[in-house]
Structure formats: C-alpha cells, structure tokens
C-alpha positions as CSV (number, residue, x, y, z in Angstrom):
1,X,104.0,35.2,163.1
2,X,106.4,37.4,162.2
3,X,105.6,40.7,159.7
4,X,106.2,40.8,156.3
5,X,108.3,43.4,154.3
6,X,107.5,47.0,154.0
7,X,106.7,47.5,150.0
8,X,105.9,50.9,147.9
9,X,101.7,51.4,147.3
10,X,100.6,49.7,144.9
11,X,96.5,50.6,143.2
12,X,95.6,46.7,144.8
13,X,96.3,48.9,148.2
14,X,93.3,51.3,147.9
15,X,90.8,49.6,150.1
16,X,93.2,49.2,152.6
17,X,93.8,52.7,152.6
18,X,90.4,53.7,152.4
19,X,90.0,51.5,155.4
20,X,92.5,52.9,157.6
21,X,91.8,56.8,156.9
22,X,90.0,57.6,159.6
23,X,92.0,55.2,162.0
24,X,95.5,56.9,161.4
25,X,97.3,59.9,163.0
26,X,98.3,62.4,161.1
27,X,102.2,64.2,161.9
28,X,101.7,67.7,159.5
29,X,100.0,70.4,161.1
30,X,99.5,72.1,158.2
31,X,98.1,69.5,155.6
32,X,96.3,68.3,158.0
33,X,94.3,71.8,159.2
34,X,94.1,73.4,155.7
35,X,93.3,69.8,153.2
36,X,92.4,67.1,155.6
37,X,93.7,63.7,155.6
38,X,93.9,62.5,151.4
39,X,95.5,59.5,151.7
40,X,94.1,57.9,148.5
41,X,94.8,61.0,146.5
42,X,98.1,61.5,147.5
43,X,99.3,57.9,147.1
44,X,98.0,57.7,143.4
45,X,100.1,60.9,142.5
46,X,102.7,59.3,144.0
47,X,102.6,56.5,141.8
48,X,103.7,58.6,138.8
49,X,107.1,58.9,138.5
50,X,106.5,62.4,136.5
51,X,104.2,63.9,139.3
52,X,106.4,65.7,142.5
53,X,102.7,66.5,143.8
54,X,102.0,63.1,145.5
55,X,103.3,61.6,149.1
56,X,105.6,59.0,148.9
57,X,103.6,55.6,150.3
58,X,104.3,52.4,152.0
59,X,102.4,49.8,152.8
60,X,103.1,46.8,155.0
61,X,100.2,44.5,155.2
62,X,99.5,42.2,158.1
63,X,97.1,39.1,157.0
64,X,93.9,40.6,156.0
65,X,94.3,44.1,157.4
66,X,97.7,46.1,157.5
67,X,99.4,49.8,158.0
68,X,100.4,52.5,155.8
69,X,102.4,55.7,156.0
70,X,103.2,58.7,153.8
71,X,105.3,61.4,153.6
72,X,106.0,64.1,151.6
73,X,109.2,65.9,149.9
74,X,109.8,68.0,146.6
75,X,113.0,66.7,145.1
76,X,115.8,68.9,145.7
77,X,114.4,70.1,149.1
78,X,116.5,69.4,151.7
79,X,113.9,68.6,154.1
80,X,111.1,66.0,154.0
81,X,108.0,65.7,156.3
82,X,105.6,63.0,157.9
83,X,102.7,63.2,156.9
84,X,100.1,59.9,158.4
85,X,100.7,56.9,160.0
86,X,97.6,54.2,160.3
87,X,96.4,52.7,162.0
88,X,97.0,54.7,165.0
89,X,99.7,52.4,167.8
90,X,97.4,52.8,170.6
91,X,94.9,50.3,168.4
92,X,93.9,47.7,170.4
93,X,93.3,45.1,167.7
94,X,96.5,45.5,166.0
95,X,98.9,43.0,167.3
96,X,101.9,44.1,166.1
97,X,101.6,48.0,166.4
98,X,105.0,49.3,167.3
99,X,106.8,46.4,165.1
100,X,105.0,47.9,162.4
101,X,105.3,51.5,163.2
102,X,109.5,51.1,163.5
103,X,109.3,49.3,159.9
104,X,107.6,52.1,158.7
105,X,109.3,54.6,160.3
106,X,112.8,53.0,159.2
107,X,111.2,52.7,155.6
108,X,110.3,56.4,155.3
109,X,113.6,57.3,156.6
110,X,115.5,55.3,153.9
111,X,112.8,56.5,151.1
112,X,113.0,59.9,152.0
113,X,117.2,59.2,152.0
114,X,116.5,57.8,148.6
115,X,115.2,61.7,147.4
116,X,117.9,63.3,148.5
117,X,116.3,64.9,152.1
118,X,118.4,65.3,155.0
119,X,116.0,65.6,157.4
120,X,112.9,63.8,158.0
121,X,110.6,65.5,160.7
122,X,107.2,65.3,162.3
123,X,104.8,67.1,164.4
124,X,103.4,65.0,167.5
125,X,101.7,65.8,170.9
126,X,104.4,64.6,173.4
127,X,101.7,63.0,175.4
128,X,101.0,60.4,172.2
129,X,102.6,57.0,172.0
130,X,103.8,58.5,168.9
131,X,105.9,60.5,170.5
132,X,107.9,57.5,172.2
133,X,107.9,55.4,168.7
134,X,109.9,58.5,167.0
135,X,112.1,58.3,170.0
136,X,113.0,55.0,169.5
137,X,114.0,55.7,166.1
138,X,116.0,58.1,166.7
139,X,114.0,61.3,166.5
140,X,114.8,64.1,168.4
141,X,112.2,67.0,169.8
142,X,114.4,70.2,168.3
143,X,111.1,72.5,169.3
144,X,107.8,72.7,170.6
145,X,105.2,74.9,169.0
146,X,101.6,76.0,170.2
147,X,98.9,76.2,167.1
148,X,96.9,79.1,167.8
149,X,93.2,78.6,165.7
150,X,90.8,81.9,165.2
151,X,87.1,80.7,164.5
152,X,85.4,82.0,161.4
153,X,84.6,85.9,162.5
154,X,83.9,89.2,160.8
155,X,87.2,90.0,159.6
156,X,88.3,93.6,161.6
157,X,89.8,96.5,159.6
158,X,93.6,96.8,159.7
159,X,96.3,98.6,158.6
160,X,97.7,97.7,155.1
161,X,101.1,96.9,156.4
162,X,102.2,94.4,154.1
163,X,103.3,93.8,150.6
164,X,104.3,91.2,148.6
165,X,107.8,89.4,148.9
166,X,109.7,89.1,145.8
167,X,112.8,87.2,144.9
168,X,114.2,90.8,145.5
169,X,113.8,90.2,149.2
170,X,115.6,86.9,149.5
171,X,118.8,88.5,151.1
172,X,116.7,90.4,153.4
173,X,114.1,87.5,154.2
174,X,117.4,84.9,155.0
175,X,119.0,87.7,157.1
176,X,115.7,87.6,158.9
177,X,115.5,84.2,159.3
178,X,119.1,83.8,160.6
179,X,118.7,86.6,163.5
180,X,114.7,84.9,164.4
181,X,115.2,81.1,164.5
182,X,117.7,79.5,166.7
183,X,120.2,77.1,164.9
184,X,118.9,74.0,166.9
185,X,115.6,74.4,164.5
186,X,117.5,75.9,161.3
187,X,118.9,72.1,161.3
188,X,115.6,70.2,160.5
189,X,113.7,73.1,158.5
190,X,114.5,74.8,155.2
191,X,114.8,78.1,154.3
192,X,111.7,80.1,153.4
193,X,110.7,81.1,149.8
194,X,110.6,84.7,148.9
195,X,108.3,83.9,146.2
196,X,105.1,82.9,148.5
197,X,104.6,85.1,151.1
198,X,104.1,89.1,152.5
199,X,106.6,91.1,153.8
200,X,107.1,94.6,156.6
201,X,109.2,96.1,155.7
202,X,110.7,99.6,157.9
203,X,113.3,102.2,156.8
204,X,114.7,100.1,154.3
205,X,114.6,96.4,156.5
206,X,113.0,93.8,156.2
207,X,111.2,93.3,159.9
208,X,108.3,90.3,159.3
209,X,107.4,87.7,156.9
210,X,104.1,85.7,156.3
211,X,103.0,83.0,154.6
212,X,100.1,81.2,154.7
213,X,98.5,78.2,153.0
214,X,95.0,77.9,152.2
215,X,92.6,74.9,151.7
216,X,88.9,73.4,152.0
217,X,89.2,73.3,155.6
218,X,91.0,76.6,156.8
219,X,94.2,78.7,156.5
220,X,97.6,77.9,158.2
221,X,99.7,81.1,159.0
222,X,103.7,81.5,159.9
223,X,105.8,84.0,160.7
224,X,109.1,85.2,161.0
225,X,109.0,88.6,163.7
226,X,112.4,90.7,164.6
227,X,113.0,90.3,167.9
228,X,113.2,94.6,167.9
229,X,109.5,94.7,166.6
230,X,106.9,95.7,169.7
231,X,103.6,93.4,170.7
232,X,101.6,96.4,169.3
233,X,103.1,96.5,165.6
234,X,103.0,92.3,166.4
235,X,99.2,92.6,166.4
236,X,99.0,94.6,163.8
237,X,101.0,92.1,161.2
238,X,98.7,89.6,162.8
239,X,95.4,91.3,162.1
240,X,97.1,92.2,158.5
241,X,98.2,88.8,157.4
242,X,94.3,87.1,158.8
243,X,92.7,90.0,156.6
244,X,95.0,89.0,153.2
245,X,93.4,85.3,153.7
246,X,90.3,84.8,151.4
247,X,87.2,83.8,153.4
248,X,89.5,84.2,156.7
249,X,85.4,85.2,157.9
250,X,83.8,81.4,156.8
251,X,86.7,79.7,158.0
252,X,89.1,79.0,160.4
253,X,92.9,80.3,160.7
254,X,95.4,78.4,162.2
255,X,98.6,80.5,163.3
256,X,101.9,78.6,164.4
257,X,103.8,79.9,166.9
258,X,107.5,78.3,168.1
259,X,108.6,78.3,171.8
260,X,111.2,81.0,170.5
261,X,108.1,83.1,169.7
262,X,106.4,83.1,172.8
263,X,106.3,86.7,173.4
264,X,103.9,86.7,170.4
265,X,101.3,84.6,172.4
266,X,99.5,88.2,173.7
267,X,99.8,89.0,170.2
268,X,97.9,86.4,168.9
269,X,95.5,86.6,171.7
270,X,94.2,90.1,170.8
271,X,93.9,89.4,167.1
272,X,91.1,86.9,168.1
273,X,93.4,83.4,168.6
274,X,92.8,80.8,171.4
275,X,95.3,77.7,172.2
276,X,94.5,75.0,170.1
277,X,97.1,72.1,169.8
278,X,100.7,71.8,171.7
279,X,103.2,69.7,169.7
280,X,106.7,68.5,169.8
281,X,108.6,69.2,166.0
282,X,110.5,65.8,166.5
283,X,113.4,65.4,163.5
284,X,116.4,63.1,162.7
285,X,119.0,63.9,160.3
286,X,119.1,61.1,157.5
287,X,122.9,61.6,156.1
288,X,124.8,64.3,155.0
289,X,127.2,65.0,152.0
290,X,130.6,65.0,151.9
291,X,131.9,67.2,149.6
292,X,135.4,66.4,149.1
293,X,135.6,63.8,147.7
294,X,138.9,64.1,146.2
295,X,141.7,62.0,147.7
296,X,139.9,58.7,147.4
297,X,137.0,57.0,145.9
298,X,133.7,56.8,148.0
299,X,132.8,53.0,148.7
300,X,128.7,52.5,148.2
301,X,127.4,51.8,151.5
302,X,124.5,49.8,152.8
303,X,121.8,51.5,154.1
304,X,119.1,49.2,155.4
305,X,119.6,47.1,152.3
306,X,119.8,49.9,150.0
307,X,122.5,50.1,147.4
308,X,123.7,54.2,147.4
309,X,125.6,54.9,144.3
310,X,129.4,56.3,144.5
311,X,128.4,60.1,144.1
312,X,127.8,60.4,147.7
313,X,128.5,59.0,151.2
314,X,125.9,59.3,153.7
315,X,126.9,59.2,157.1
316,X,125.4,59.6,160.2
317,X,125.3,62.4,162.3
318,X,126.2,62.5,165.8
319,X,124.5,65.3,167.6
320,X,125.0,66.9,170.8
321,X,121.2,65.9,172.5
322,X,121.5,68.8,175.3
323,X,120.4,71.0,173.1
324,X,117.1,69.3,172.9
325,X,114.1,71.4,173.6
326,X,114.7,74.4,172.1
C-alpha cells in the first residue's frame, strides 16, 4: 500500500507527535543540547501565521501511526535548518521508513524553498542511516565538526578579555569571518550577528567572536578565532566565554569546533572539554536568484507541484562535489 501525501500539522496531529518524541532523531546540535527535543511546542507556533518563533511541520501519516519532521527558518534568512525527523529509519516496525523519510525530506526542501531559504542543512553522525537518506536527496557533507561538552564544574577565574559586540563591529566581525571559514562552508551558513555575541578585540582588530545560546539543558558555544591568534590566548577566550555563561557551574557547555579549527582541539582540552559528538554538517542548496531579470519575463516554474510566482526563478545549482569534506 502505497503512502499518502505529505500535509502541513494540523492540532488533530498532537498525539502523533507526542507519540513519536522520543522515537525521532534530531539534526540541530544546538536546539537539541541547550532546549531539548519540543516538538509539540514548536509545531503549535508554527501554526500561526503571525508567529516566526515556531518550526515549520509536516506530517505524513501511515494507517494508524505515521512520521513527522520540522525545521526551522526566520523569514528573510537565507539559511534554514533541520531540526527532527521521527520516527527514527532504523525502526524496525515502520514499513516504509526511507519512502517516508525522502517525502519528508523533499517536503521540507520545497517548504523551506517556499520562505525564501537557499540552503537547507543538517547535522548527522556519518555512521547513521541518516546520513545515507540525506545523500540520496541530494545533501552534501560541506564539513565535519567535533562537539566538545564541559560538565557542570566550579567555574576558574579568567581574564576579562571580552566585551560586547555591537552593530559597530559588523565590518570587523565579516572581515573575520571571511579570513576564518573556508568558502565551501560560507555557502550553507549565514553570516553571524553582531548584535548577539562577545568580541577580542587587539590594537584596534577584531581577533575572536562568541556567541552562545543558553537553555534548560545547557549552553552551546561558537567561535570565530584568527588564524594569527596562539593556543595560549585560544584558552584564554575559551575560559572567558564559559565564565560569561550563567550557571556555566550547574550545567553543561557544549563548544563546537569545525575541522578548519582543529588546532583549537588542545585549547578546548585545557579549558576542561572532552569529545562528545562527531557529525557531518550535510547541506543542499534549494535555488538561487536571478537578478537580472531584464531582457525577458521569468516563466513560473514547477517545483514538486508547487506554483513559484514570476518574481523569481529558482534554479538548481550544480556544484563541483570534490570539494566535499572540507
């Protein structure tokens, strides 16, 4: 028997969801470690067409049981994010696991389209049928990432190095960004925001920005690092941005480091941090925009049954796949 439709949430969906919770896998690192899995929270914002604060939902129901997924996006961002898949595909007593996974995959590709993203990425252990499922749908790994965790601990003193960024910074933050992350990964992720975050700055530069996000469960740190900063002024913007974290002593902290940051590793290791999780970001670019759009008129197209409107083509975008891996 073959599968119905994908289809939007609906409220009649909650007990499924509630069902399938704990049976999923979830794709964000960083919702995941700071506000645990809220599947049923976020698909009832998401039913509001006011609220940007929800994750966009589908649901695709197979006789009595079924499978949902979510992602999430802030209209006008360029970027949008995986957030849970469930049931999990390695579920034995889900018949038609990967048929469903593909449907939802396709249908969060077109819904994030829909938004105006670009880019719709995840974060998977490569050693999870996951992993292969993405593949097949045309995801690419663009970099691998180590999450670092530091269990709840007496907080050491450290040197105030850091202040907070202001939209002042932005020129210096994107000139830091541009010289620290390869292009490969610049392509699935967006800038970061001056607004939310702490800054080193050195004889007028801008050298390292933080940011971290905080929530019930623990803290999630990133950073950006100049490749002419040492490991010892390394450690101490570690041990600076752990110390700015409220409670960083009752709970844990989660720091993200990229396979272009590997020199930090010894870093992160004498600020307290032990390996915790090694995952693939896998991404796949959506469409992008033409912007000259002057000599003829732009046909809608047909995207997986959607009708686009004549403001914009989207077209696929052929990629050169030996830069995988980055």
């Amino acid at each position: 028997m073959s599968l119905p439709e994908v289809r939007a949430f609906l409220p009649i969906d909650l007990p499924l969801i509630h069902r399938l919770t704990l049976r999923g896998v979830s794709l964000d690192s960083q919702t995941a470690l700071t506000r645990g899995v809220q599947t049923m929270e976020g698909a009832l914002r998401s039913v509001f067409s006011f609220s940007d604060l929800g994750t966009p939902t589908f649901v695709l129901r197979d006789g009595d049981s079924g499978y949902i997924a979510q992602f999430r996006h802030r209209i006008g961002e360029p970027n949008a994010h995986i957030v849970f898949i469930a049931p999990g595909v390695d579920q034995t007593d889900m018949p038609h696991g990967e048929e469903a996974w593909a449907r939802l995959i396709q249908a969060m590709i077109v819904g994030a389209g829909r938004r105006g993203a670009f880019t719709l990425t995840a974060e998977v252990s490569e050693d999870n049928d996951a992993c292969m499922l993405l593949r097949r749908a045309g995801f690419a790994s663009y970099v691998r990432q180590v999450i670092w965790q530091r269990l709840p601990q007496p907080i050491p003193d450290s040197p105030r190095l850091l202040c907070p960024a202001t939209e002042l910074d932005a020129v210096s933050i994107s000139s830091l960004y541009y010289q620290s992350v390869p292009h490969i990964v610049r392509q699935v992720e967006g800038m970061p925001d001056p607004r939310h975050g702490w800054v080193l700055e050195r004889d007028g530069r801008i050298m390292a920005y933080v940011t971290s996000q905080k929530g019930n469960f623990g803290a999630y740190v990133t950073l950006l690092i100049h490749p002419e900063v040492g490991i010892e002024l390394a450690e101490d913007v570690i041990a600076a941005a752990v110390a700015l974290i409220p409670r960083a002593d009752k709970l844990p902290v989660y720091l993200c480091l990229r396979r272009y940051q590997e020199w930090l590793f010894t870093a992160a290791e004498q600020c307290g941090f032990t390996p915790y999780a090694a995952q693939a970001v896998m991404g796949k670019h959506i469409a992008r925009r033409i912007e000259d759009c002057v000599s003829r008129p732009v046909k809608p197209l047909e995207v997986a049954g959607l009708r686009l409107p004549k403001i914009a083509e989207f077209v696929p975008i052929q990629r050169d796949w030996r830069q995988r891996g980055a």
